[in-house]
C-alpha positions in Angstrom: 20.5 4.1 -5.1 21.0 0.9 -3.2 23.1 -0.6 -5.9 25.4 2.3 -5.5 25.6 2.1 -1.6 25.9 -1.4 -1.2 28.8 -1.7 -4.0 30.6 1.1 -2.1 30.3 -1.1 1.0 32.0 -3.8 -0.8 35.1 -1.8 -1.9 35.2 -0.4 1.9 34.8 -3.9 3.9 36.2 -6.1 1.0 35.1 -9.2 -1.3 34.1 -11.2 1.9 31.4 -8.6 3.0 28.1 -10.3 2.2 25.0 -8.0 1.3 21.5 -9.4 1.5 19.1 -8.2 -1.0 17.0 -5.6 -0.5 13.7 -6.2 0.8 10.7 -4.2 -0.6 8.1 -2.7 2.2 5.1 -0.8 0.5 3.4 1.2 3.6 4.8 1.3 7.1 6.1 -2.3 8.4 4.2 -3.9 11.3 7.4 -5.2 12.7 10.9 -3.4 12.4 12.8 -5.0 10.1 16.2 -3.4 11.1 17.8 -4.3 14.3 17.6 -2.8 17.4 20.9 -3.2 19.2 22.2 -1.6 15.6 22.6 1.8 14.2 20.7 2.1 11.3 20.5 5.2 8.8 17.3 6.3 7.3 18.0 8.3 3.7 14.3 9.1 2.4 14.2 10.6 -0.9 11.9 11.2 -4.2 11.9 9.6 -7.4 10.1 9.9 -10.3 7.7 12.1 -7.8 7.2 8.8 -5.6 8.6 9.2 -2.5 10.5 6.4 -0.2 12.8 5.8 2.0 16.1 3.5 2.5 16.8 2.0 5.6 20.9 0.7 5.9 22.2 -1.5 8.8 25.0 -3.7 9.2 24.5 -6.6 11.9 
């Protein structure tokens, strides 16, 4: 899923956009790792009956 979203962030803001890897998070972060002065979009979802979320922003 993030494969897909990134790769479509590529064809939309071209070969110079840079994506950072994802990071993995198991439980609830102690500190926020997605800026504040951002938007960010939340997409939770289930998988293989293991359920997670994605957080996307671009700073």
């Amino acid at each position: 899923m993030a494969n897909t979203i990134s790769g479509n962030a590529r064809t939309e803001f071209g070969s110079e956009f840079i994506i950072s890897p994802p990071h993995i998070v198991e439980s609830a972060p102690d500190v926020s790792y997605l800026p504040k002065d951002r938007q960010s979009y939340i997409t939770p979802f289930t998988w293989r009956g293991h359920k997670a979320v994605i957080g996307i922003c671009i700073t």
